[in-house]
BAVEX-45192 format. One record per residue (C-alpha): residue in three letters; x, y negated, z. Coordinates in Angstrom, 3 decimals, always signed. Layout:
N
{pt Ala, {X, Y, Z}}
...
! end
This chain:
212
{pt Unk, {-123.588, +108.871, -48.864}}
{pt Unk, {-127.441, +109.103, -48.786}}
{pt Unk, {-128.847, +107.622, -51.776}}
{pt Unk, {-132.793, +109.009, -51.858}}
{pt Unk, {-135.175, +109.817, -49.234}}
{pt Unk, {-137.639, +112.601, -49.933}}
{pt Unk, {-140.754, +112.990, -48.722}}
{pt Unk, {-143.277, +115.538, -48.115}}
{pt Unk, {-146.947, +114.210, -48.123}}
{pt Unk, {-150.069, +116.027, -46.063}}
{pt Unk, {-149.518, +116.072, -42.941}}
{pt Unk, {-146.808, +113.400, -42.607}}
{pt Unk, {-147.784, +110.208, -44.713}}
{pt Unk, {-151.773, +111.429, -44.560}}
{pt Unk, {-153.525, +112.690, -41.393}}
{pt Unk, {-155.162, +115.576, -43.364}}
{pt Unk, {-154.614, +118.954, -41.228}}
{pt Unk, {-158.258, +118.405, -39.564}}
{pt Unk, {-159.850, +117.582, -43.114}}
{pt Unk, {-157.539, +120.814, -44.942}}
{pt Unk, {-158.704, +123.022, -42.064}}
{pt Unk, {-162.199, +121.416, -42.283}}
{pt Unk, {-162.519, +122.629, -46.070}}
{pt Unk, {-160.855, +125.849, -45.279}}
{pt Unk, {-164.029, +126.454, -42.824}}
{pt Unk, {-166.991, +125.551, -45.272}}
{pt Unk, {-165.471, +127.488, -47.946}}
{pt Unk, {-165.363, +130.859, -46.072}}
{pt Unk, {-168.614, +129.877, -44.313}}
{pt Unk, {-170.141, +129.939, -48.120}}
{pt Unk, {-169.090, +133.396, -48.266}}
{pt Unk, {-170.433, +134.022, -45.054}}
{pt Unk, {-167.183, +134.524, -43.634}}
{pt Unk, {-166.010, +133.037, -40.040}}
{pt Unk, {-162.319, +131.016, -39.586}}
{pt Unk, {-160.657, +130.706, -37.037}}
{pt Unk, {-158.195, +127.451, -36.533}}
{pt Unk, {-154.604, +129.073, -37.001}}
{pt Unk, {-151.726, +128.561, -34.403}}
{pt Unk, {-149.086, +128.001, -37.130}}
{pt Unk, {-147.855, +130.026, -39.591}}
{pt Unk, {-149.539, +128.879, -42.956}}
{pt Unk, {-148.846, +124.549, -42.444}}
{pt Unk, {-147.181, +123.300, -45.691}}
{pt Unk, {-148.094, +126.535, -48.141}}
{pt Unk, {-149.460, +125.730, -51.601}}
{pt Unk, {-153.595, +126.114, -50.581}}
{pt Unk, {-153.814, +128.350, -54.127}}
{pt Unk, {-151.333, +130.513, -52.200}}
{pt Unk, {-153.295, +131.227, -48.994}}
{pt Unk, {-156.655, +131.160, -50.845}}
{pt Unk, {-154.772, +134.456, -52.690}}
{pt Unk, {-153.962, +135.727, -48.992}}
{pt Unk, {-157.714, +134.824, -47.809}}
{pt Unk, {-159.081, +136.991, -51.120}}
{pt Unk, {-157.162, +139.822, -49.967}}
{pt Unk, {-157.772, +139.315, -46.151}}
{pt Unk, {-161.650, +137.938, -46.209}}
{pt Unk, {-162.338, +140.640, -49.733}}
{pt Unk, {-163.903, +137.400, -51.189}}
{pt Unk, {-165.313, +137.861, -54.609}}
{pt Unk, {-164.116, +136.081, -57.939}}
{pt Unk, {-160.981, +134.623, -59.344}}
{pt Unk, {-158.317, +133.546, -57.507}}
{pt Unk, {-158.124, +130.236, -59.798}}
{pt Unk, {-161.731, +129.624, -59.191}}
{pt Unk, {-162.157, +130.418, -55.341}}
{pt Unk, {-158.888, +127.929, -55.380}}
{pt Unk, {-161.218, +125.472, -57.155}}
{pt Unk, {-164.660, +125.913, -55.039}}
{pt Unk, {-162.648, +125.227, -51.749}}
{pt Unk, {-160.330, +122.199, -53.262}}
{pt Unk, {-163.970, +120.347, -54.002}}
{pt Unk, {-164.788, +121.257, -50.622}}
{pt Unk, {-161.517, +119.363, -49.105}}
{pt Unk, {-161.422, +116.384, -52.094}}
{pt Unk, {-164.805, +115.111, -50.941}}
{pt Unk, {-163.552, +115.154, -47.245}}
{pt Unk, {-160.507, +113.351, -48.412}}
{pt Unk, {-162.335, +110.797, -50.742}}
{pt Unk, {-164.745, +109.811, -47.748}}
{pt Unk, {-162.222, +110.361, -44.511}}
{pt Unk, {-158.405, +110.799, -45.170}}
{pt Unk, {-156.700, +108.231, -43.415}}
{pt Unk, {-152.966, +107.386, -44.522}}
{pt Unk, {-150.430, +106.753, -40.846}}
{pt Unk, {-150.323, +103.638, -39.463}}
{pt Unk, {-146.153, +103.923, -39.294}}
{pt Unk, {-145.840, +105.001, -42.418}}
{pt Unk, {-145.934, +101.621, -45.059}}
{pt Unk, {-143.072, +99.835, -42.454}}
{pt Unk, {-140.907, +102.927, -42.700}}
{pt Unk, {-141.107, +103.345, -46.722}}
{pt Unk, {-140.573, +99.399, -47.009}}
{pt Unk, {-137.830, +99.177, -44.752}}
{pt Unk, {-136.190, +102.476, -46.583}}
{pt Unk, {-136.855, +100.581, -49.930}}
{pt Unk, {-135.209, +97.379, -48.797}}
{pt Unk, {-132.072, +99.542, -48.119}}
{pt Unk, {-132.158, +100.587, -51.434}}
{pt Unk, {-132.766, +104.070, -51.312}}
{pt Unk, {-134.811, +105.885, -53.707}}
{pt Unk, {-137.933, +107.704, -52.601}}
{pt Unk, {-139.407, +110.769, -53.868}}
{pt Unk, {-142.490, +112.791, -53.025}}
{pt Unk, {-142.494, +116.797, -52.557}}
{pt Unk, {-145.460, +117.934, -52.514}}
{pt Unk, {-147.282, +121.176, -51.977}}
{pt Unk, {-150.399, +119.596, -53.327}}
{pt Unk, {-151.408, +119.780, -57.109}}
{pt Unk, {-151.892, +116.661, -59.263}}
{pt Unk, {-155.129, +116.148, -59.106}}
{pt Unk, {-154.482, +115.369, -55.186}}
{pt Unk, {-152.012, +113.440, -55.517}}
{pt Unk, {-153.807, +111.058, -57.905}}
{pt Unk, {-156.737, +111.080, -55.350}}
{pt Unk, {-154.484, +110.116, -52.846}}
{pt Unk, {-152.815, +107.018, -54.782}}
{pt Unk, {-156.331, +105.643, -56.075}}
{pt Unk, {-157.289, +105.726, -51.932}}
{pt Unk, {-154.353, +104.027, -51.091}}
{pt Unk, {-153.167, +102.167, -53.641}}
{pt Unk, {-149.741, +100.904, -52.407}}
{pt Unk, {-148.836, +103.836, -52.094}}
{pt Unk, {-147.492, +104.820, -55.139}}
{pt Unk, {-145.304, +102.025, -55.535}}
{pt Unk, {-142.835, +103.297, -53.182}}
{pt Unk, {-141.900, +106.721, -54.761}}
{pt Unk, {-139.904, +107.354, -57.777}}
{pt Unk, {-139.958, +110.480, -58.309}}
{pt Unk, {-143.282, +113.061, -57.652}}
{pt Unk, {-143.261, +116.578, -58.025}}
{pt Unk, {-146.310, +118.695, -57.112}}
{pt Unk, {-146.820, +122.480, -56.693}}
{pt Unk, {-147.595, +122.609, -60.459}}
{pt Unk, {-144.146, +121.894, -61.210}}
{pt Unk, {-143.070, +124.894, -59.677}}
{pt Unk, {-142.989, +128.831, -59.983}}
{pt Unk, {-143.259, +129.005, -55.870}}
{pt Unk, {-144.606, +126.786, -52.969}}
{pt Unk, {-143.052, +126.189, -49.343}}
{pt Unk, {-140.788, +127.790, -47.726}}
{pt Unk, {-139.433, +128.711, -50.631}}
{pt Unk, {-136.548, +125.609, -52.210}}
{pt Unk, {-137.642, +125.227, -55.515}}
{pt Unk, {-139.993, +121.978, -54.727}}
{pt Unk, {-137.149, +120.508, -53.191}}
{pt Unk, {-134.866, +122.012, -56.117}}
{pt Unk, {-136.661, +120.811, -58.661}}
{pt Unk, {-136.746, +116.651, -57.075}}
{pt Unk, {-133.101, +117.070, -57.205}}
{pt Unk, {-133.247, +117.664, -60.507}}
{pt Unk, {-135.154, +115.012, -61.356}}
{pt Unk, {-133.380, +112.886, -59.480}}
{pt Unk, {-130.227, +113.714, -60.854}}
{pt Unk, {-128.934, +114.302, -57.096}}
{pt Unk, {-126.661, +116.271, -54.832}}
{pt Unk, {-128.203, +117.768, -51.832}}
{pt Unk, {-125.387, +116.413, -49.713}}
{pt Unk, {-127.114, +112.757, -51.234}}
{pt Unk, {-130.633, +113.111, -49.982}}
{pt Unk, {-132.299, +113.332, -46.476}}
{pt Unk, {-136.185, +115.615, -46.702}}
{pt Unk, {-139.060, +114.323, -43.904}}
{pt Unk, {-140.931, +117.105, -43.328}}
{pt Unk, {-143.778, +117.805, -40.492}}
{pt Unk, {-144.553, +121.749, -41.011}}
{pt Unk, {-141.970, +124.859, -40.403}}
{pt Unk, {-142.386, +126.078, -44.155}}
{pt Unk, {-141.680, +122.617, -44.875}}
{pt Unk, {-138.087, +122.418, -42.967}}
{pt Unk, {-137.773, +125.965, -44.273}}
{pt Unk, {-137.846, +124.980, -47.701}}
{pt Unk, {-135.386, +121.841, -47.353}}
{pt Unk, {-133.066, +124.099, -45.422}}
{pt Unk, {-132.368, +126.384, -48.477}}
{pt Unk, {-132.051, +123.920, -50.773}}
{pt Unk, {-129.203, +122.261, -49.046}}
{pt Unk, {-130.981, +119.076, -47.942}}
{pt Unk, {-130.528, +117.536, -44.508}}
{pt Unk, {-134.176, +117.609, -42.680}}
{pt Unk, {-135.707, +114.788, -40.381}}
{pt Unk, {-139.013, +116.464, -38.692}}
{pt Unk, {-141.878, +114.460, -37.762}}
{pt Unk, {-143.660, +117.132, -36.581}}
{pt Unk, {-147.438, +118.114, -37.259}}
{pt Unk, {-149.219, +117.378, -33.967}}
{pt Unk, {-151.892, +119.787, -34.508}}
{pt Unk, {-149.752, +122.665, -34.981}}
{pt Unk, {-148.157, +121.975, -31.027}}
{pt Unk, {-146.976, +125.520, -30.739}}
{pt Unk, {-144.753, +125.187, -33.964}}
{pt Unk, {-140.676, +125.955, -33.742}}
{pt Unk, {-139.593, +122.887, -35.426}}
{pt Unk, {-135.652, +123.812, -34.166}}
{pt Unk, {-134.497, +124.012, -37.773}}
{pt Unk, {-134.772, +120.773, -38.664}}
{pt Unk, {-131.227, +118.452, -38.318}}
{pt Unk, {-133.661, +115.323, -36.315}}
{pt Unk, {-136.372, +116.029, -34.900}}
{pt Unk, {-138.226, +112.554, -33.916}}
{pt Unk, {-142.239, +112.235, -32.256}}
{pt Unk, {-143.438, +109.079, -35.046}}
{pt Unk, {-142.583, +108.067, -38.327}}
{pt Unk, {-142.089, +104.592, -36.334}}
{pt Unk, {-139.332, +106.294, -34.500}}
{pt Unk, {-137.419, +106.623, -37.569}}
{pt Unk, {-138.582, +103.397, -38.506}}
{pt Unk, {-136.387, +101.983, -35.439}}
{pt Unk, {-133.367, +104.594, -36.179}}
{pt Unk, {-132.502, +103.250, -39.521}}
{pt Unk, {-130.154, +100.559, -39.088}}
! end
């Protein structure tokens, strides 16, 4: 029997791929350095870890903690003035919450995000009981232990809990924690193998209308 719902947030409850990829830009334009808009491969990573593949790829001087800094106050004042949350997604968590199911969040964002993202929408944060960022854990997406770790704090069986994801890594990581995964998937990543996931559905409104 499912008793939680878990979610994962950029991407699928906020339209932020253009303002992530946006930030991702200026900061490699400050060092002079020219991005390119990737196919797929990266959607749903921790940023700190591809800013320590960009250091390595782009030779960009400094601290990997500090570059990881300089382009996360890049994004948060794109977020602050333009992140817009999905229309579809306030009817789906209300409609899951008058089932009674518990929602979490699964995040590969840090903390300081996610509290940037509950003061802009402020209802928000009512839904979800349980939030774990990628501070709360050794490794980010694809790798389980996000998804590990809600269980945990949930006090939950895998076989109990359904993941909504919108990115590969993001499947990926539900996948090998046991979890059954409903994609939504990421429509800027179009060329994206989203076969992995249990349901794959085109809106958050479609799953809206699949729960009974």
């Amino acid at each position: 029997m499912i008793k939680a719902v878990i979610f994962d947030l950029d991407g699928l409850l906020v339209d932020s791929t253009p303002l992530q990829q946006e930030a991702m830009r200026l900061f490699l334009e400050s060092f002079g350095k020219i991005y390119l808009f990737p196919k797929s491969g990266r959607e749903g990573m921790r940023i700190i870890d591809i800013i320590r593949e960009y250091k390595d790829i782009f030779d960009l001087p400094g601290r990997v903690e500090d570059l990881y800094r300089k382009r996360q106050q890049i994004y948060f004042q794109l977020a602050q003035e333009r992140l817009q949350l999905f229309p579809d997604v306030l009817p789906l968590l209300e409609k899951l919450k008058l089932r009674g199911l518990i929602l979490a969040l699964a995040t590969s964002g840090d903390r300081d995000y996610v509290r940037l993202i509950f003061r802009k929408f402020l209802t928000l944060q009512t839904y979800f009981k349980t939030i774990v960022t990628s501070e709360d854990v050794l490794r980010g997406k694809p790798n389980p232990d996000v998804y590990r770790m809600t269980l945990m704090k949930l006090n939950l069986k895998p076989a109990e809990c359904v993941v909504i994801e919108d990115s590969v890594n993001g499947i990926a990581a539900g996948k090998a924690a046991g979890i059954q995964v409903i994609c939504v998937p990421n429509t800027h990543y179009p060329d994206a193998d989203f076969s992995q996931a249990d349901r794959v559905f085109t809106t958050l409104s479609q799953v809206t209308a699949a729960i009974p």
